[in-house]
C-alpha positions in Angstrom: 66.4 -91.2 -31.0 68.2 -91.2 -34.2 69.9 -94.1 -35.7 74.5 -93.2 -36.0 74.3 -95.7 -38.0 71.0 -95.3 -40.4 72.5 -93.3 -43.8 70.5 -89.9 -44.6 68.2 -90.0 -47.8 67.9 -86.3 -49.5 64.8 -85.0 -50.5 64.2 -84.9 -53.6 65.4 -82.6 -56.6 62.5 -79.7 -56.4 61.1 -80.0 -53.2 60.8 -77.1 -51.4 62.4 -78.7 -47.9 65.4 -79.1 -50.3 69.0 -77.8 -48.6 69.7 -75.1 -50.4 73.0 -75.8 -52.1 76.7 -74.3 -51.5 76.8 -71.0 -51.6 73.6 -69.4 -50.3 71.7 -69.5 -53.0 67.7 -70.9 -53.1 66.7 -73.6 -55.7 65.0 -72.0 -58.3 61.0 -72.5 -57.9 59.1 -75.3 -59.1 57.8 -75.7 -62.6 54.6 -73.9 -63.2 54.8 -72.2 -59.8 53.6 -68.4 -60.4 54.8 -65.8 -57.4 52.2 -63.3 -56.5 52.6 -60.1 -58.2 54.2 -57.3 -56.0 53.6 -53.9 -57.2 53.0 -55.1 -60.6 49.9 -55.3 -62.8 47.0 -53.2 -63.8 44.9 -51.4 -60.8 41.4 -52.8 -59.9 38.4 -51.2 -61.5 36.7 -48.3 -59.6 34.5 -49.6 -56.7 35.9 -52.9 -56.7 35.7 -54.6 -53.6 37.6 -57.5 -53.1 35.4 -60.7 -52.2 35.1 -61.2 -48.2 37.4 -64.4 -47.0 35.9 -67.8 -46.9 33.3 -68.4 -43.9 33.4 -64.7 -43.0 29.6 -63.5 -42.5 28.5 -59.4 -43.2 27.6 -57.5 -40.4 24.2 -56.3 -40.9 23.4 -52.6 -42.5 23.5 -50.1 -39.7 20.1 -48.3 -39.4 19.4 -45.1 -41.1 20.4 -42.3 -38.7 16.9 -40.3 -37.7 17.0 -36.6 -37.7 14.2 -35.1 -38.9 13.2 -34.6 -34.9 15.7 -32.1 -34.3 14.6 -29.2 -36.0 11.2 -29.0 -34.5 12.8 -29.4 -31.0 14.7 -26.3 -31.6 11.9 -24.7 -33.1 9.6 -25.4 -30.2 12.4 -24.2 -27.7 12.9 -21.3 -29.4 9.2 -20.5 -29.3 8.6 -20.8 -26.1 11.7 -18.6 -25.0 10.1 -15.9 -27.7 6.5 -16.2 -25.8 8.1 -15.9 -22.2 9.9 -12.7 -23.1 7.1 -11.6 -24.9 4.8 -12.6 -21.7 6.8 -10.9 -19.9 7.2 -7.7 -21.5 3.6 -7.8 -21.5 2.9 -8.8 -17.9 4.9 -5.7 -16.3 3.6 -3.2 -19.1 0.6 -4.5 -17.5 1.6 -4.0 -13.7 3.1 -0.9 -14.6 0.0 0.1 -16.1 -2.0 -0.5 -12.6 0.6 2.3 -10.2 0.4 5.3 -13.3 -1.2 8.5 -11.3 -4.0 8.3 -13.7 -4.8 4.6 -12.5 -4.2 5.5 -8.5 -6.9 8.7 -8.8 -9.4 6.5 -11.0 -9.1 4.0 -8.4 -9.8 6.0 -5.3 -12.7 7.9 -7.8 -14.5 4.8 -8.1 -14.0 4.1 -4.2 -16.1 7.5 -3.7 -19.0 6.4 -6.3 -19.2 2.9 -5.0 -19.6 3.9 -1.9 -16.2 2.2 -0.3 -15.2 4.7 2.2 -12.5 2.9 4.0 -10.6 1.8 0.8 -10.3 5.5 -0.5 -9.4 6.6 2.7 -6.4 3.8 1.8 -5.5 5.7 -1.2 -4.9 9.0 0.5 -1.6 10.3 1.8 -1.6 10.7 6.1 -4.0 9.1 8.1 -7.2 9.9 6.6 -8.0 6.8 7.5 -8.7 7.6 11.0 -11.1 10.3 10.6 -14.0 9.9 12.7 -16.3 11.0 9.8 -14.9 8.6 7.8 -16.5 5.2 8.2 -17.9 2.5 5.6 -21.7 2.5 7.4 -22.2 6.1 7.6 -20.9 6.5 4.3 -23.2 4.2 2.7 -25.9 6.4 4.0 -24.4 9.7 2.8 -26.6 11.6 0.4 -25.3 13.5 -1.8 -22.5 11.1 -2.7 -20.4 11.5 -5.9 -22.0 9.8 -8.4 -20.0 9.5 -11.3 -15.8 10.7 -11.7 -13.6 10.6 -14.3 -9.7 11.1 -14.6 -9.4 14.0 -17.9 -5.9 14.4 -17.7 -2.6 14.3 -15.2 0.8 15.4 -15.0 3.8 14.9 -12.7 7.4 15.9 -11.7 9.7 15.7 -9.1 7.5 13.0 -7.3 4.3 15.2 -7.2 1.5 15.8 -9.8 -2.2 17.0 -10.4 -4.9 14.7 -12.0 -7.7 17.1 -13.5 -10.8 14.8 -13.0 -14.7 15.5 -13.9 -16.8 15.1 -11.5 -21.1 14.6 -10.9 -22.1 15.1 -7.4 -25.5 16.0 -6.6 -26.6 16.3 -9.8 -24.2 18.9 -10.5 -21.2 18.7 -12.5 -17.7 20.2 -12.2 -14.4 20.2 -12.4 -11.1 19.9 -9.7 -7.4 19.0 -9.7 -6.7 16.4 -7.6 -2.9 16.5 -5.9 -1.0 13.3 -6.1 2.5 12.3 -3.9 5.0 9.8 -4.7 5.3 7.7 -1.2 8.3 5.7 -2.0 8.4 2.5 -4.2 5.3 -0.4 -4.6 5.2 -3.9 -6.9 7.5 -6.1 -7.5 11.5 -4.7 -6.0 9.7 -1.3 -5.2 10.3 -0.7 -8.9 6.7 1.5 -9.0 6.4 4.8 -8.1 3.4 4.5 -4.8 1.4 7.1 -6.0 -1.0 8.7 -3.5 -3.7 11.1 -3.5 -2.5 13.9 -1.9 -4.7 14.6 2.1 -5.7 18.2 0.2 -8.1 16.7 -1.7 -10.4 15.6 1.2 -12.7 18.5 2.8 -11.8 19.3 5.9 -15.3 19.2 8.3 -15.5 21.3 11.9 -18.5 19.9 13.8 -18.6 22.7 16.8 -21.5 21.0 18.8 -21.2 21.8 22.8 -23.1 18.8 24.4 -23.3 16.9 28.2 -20.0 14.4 28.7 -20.8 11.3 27.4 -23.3 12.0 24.5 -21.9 10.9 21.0 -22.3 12.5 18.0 -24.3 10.8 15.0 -23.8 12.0 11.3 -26.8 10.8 9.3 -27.7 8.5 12.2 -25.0 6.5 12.9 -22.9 6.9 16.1 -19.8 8.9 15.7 -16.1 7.9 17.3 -14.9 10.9 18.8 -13.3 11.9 22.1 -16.4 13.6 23.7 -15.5 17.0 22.8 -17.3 19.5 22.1 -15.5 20.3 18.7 -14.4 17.5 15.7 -12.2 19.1 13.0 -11.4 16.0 11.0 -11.2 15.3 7.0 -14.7 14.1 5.4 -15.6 12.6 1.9 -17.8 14.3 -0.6 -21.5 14.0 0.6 -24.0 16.0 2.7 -23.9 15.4 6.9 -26.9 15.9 9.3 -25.4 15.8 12.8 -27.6 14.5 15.8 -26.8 13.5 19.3 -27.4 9.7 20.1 -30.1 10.4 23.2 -33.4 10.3 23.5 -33.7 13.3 26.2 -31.3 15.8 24.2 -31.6 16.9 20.2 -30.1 18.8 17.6 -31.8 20.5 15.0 -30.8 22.0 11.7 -26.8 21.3 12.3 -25.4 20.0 9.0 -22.9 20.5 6.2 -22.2 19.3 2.7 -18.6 18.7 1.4 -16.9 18.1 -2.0 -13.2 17.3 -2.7 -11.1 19.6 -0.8 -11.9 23.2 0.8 -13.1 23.3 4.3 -16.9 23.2 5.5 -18.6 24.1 9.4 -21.3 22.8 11.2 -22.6 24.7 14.5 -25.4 23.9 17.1 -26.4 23.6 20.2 -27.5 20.9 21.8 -31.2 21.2 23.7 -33.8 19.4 25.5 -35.8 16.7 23.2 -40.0 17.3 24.3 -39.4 13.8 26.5 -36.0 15.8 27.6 -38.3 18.9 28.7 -40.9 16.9 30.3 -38.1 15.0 32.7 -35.9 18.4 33.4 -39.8 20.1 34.6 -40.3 16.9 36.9 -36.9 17.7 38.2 -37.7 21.7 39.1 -40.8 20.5 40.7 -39.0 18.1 43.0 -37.1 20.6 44.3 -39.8 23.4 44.6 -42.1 20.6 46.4 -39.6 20.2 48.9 -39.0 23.8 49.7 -42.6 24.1 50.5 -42.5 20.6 52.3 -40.5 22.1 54.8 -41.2 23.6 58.3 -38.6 26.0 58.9 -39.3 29.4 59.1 -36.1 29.9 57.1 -35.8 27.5 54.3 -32.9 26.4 53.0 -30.6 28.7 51.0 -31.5 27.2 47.6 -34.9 27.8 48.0 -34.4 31.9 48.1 -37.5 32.7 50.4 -35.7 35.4 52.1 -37.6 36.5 55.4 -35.9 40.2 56.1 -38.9 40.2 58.9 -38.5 37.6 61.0 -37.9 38.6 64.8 -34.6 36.6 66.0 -35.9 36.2 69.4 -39.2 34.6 68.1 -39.8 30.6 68.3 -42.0 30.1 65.0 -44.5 27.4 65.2 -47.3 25.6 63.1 -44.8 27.0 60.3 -46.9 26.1 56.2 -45.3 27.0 53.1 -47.7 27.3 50.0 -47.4 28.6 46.2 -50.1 30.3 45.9 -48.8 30.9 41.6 -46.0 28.8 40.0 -43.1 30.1 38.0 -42.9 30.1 34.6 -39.6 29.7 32.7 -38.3 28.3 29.1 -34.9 26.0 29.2 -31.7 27.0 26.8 -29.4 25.0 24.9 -26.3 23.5 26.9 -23.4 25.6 28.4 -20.2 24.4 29.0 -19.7 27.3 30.9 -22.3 25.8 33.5 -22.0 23.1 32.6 -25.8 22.7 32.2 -28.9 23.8 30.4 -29.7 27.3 31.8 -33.5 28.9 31.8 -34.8 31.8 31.4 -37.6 32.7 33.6 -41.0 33.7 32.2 -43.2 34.8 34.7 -42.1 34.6 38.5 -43.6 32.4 41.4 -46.0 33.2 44.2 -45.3 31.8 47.9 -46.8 32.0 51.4 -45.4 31.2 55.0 -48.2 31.0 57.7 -47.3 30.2 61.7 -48.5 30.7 64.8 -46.7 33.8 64.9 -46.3 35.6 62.1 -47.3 34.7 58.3 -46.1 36.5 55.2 -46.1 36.0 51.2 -44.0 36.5 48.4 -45.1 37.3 44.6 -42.7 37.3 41.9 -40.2 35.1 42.9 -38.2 33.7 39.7 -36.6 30.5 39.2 -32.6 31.3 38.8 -30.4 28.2 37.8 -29.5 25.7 35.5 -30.1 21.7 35.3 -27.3 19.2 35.3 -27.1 16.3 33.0 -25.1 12.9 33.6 -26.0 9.1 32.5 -30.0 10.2 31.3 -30.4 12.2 34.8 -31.7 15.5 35.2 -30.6 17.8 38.6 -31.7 21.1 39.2 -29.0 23.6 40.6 -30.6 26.5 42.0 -29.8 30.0 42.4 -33.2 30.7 43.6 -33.9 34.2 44.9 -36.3 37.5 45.6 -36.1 39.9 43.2 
């Protein structure tokens, strides 16, 4: 607390804490005292940097920005993008290359010389595929295979073409225009024409071979898939075809065809008894003459034909023989499907005799008349046995 009584002592004369005096006006400055210059005085020399305040430390130098990786980046980026398009390009001139009409008909040519039935079956338009003559195992045993093919030349328009190709088969060469169909769209999107070889250039093979139910085919001596009919019409690769049945009792000779690309070809036969064939339908005939004779009636049964134009109605025939005295002689033909059977023809005709108690007569001349039925390796003899 401050003294009422206690008289003030001024600063002294000079000192800054000084009152300033009546009026308003500050004490002039101190001697020797120097105010900062404001806006006066030369400018400091170029690059001067005034010195850092007292105690202040320098932050250290930043490091030196690295760039030098940036370029390569890009390069390398750009590069790579450059390589994929090119790839690219590349890669579907290269698929596009594989569905061209020239690449389809060099591809199902080299199926044919390899051998590869089924996967130039593939190539053709239709279901060639299903051909009973056309098969990988009997194709591989073919003769007369193509063996060499080459695409010369195609053109196309309007989703059809020809491929003009040269061809060695048989030792023979020549040349033929295959026809190619567009089926639609194939690779990648469907964005490739699916070029086919058109089902004209296959031969078409009619195998006209009348034969017992139940006796496959063979074509170079492997069993053919067919429905048992008597005639296959069906499309065939380029080769030469024996045709054979697939039983030891029944053969067929000299039936064969060869085939190139396209056109037609036939193959006719019948089929007839094999020498083991003959020898069984023979036991069969004398079976049933063996048991006319066996018999002791007067009259024999139909089938057997001994017709007795003689015999006295009222008359009980006893102690009744039957003999053949000379057996017929007769040759056996190809199978009918009239009959159906193997008919004969008869060489030389039969002698028989019919002795009894009663009455005895004989019979010259007497020809087989029939035909022999076939079914599961069994031979029956149908008779239309009778006196000429």
């Amino acid at each position: 607390m401050s003294d009422p009584h206690r008289t003030p002592v001024p600063p002294p004369t000079g000192s800054p804490f000084a009152a300033p005096p009546p009026g308003g006006q500050a004490p002039p400055p101190p001697t020797g005292y120097a105010a900062p210059p404001v806006g006066h005085g030369p400018p400091p020399p170029a690059g001067y940097t005034p010195p850092p305040p007292a105690g202040y430390a320098a932050p250290p130098p930043a490091p030196p920005r690295r760039r030098g990786w940036v370029l390569p980046v890009a390069i390398g980026a750009g590069i790579l993008v450059l390589l994929a398009v090119v790839g690219g390009i590349v890669g579907w001139n290269a698929l596009a290359a594989q569905y061209t009409p020239q690449a389809q008909a060099q591809r199902f040519l080299d199926a044919l010389v390899a051998g590869r039935a089924s996967d130039a079956a593939a190539l053709v338009e239709g279901d060639a595929a299903s051909s009973p003559l056309i098969d990988d195992a009997l194709y591989a045993v073919t003769p007369d295979r193509i063996q060499a093919a080459e695409v010369r030349s195609t053109t196309q328009s309007d989703g059809s073409g020809l491929a003009l190709v040269e061809v060695t088969q048989g030792g023979e060469s020549y040349s033929v225009q295959l026809p190619l169909v567009s089926a639609g769209g194939v690779g990648p999107f469907g964005a490739f024409p699916d070029w086919r070889i058109g089902a004209q250039a296959l031969a078409v093979m009619t195998v006209d071979v009348p034969r017992p139910e139940g006796v496959a085919l063979v074509a170079n001596g492997v069993p053919i898939a067919s429905d048992g009919g008597a005639r296959i019409t069906a499309a065939v690769l380029p080769g030469g075809y024996a045709f054979g049945v697939d039983d030891r009792l029944l053969q067929l000779d000299g039936v064969g065809a060869s085939a190139g690309l396209g056109g037609s070809a036939t193959a006719t036969g019948a089929v007839r008894l094999s020498a083991e064939g003959e020898a069984a339908a023979r036991t069969a005939i004398d079976q049933f003459l063996a048991a006319c004779i066996a018999t002791t009636d007067i009259r024999p049964v139909p089938k057997c034909g001994m017709i007795n134009d003689e015999l006295d109605p009222a008359t009980t025939y006893t102690e009744v023989v039957w003999s053949m005295t000379a057996a017929p002689t007769y040759r056996f033909e190809g199978w009918s499907s009239t009959l159906p059977g193997f008919p004969l023809t008869s060489l030389t005709g039969g002698a028989f005799r019919v002795d009894s108690a009663q009455w005895w007569w004989s019979w010259t001349d007497i020809e087989l008349y029939g035909w022999l039925e076939y079914e599961d390796g069994a031979f029956t003899w149908v008779s239309d046995y009778r006196v000429e």
